[in-house]
C-alpha positions in Angstrom: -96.3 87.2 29.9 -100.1 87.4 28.9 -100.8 84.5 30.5 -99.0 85.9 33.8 -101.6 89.0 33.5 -104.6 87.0 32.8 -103.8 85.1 36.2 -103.4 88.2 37.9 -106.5 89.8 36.8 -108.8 86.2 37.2 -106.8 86.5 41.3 -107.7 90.0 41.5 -111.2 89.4 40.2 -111.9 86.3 42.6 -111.0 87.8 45.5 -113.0 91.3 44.9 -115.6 89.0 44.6 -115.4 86.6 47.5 -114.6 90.1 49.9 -117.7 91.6 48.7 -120.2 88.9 48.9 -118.8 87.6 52.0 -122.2 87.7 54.9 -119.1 87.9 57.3 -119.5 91.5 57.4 -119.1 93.5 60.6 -122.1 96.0 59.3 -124.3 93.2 59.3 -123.9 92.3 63.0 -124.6 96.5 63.8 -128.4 97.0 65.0 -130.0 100.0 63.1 -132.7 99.9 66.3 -131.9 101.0 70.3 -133.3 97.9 71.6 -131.1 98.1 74.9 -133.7 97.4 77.8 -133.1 99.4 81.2 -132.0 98.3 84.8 -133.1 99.3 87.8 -130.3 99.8 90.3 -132.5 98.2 92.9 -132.3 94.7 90.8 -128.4 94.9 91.0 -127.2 92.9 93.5 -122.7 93.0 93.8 -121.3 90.1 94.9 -120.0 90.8 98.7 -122.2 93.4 99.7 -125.3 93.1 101.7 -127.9 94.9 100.3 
């Protein structure tokens, strides 16, 4: 029964581990600076119009 527990725990313990040091992590794709660049509406050209 000890053993069951210590398997468990050593589970438990690996995958705490492997979620938290994982790079794979959605906060580190987020961009802490506005670096959006603007358009000009008279550089967008829509397919089917003449402009």
């Amino acid at each position: 029964m000890k053993l069951r527990n210590y398997l468990y725990a050593a589970v438990v313990l690996t995958s705490v581990t492997f979620v938290s040091c994982n790079p794979d992590s959605i906060a580190d794709e987020d961009n802490p600076y506005q670096t959006e660049q603007k358009i000009k509406k008279k550089d967008v050209k829509i397919p089917g119009q003449n402009n």
